[in-house]
C-alpha positions as a LaTeX table, in Angstrom:
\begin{tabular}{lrrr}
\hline
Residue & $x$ (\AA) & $y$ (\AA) & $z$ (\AA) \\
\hline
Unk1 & $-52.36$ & 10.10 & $-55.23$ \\
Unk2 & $-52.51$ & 13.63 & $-54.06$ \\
Unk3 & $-54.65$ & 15.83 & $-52.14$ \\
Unk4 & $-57.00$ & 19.00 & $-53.55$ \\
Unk5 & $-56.29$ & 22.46 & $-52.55$ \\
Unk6 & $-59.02$ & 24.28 & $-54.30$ \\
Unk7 & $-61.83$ & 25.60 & $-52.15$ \\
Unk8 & $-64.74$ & 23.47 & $-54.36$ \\
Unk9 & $-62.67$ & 20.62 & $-53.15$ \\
Unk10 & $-60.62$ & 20.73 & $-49.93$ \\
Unk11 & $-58.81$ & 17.24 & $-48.17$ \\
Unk12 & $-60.50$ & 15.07 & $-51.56$ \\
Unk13 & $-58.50$ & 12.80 & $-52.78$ \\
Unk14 & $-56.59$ & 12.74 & $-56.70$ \\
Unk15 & $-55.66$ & 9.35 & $-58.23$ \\
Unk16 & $-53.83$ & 10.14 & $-60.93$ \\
Unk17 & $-51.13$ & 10.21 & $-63.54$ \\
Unk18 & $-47.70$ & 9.81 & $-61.36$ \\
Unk19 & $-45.82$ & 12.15 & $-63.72$ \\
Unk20 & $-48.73$ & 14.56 & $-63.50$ \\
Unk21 & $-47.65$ & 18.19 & $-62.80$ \\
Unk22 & $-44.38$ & 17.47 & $-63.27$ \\
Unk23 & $-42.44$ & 18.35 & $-66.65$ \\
Unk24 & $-42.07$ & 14.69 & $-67.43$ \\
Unk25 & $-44.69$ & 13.23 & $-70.49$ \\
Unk26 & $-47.69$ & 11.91 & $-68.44$ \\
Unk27 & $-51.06$ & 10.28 & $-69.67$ \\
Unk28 & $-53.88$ & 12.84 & $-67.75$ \\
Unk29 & $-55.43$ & 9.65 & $-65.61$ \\
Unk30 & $-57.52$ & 11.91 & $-63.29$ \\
Unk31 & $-60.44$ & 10.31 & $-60.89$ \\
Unk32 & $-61.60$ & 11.18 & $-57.31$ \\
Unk33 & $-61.09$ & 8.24 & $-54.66$ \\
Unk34 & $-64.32$ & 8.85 & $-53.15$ \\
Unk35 & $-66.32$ & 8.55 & $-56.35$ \\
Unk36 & $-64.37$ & 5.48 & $-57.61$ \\
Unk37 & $-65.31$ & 3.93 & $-54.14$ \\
Unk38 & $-68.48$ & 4.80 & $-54.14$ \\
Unk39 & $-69.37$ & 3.40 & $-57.82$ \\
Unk40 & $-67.70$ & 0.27 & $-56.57$ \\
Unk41 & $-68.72$ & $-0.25$ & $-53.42$ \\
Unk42 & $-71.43$ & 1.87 & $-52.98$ \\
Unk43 & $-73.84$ & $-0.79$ & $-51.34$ \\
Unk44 & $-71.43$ & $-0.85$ & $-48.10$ \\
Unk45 & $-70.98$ & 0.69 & $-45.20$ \\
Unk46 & $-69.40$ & 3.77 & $-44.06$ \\
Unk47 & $-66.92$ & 1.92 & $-41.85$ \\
Unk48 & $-66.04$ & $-0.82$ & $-44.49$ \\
Unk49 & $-65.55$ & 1.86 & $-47.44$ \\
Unk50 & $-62.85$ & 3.34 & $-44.68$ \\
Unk51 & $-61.22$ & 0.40 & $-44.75$ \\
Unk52 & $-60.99$ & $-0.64$ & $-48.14$ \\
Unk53 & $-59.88$ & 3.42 & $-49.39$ \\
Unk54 & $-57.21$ & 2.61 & $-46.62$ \\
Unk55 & $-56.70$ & $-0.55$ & $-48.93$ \\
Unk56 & $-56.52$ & 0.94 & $-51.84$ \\
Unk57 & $-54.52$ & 4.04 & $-50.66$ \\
Unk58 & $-51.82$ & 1.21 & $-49.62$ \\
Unk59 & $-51.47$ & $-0.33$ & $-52.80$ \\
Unk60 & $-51.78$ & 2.63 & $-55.03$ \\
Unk61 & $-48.60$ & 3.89 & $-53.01$ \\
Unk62 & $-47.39$ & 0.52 & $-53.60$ \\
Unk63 & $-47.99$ & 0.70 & $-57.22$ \\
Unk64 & $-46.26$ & 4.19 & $-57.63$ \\
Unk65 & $-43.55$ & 3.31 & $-56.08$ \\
Unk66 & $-43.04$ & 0.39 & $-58.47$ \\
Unk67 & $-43.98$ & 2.29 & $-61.39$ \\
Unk68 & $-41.23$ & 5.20 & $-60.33$ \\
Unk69 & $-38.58$ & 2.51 & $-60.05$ \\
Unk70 & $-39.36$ & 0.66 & $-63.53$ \\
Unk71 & $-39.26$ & 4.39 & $-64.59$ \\
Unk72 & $-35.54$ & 5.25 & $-62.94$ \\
Unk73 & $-34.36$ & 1.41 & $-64.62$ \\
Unk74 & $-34.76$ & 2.96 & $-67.91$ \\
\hline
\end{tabular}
């Protein structure tokens, strides 16, 4: 998960590829948060989206940090 930097898209959110912009192989995943929230969820409310990109931002860190580790075990 990382943050843009470009001017067309300042403070949105990157899910992507863990190895991505690094020199390491990596498989180009690329999607924005608030568009993969909004196809899923798109009937809710402001205030529960919030809560469930805070959700999803948890376990997405969760999941790259297990992903990195099965990665160093190798």
């Amino acid at each position: 998960m990382q943050e843009s930097g470009t001017a067309k898209n300042p403070d949105r959110i990157i899910l992507g590829c863990f190895y991505y912009r690094m020199e390491q192989h990596h498989c180009n995943y690329f999607v924005w948060l608030d568009k993969l929230i909004a196809k899923h969820f798109g009937h809710e409310d402001d205030n529960d989206v919030q809560g469930r990109m805070a959700m999803l931002e948890n376990r997405l860190e969760q999941l790259e940090f297990k992903i990195e580790d099965e990665y160093e075990g190798k």
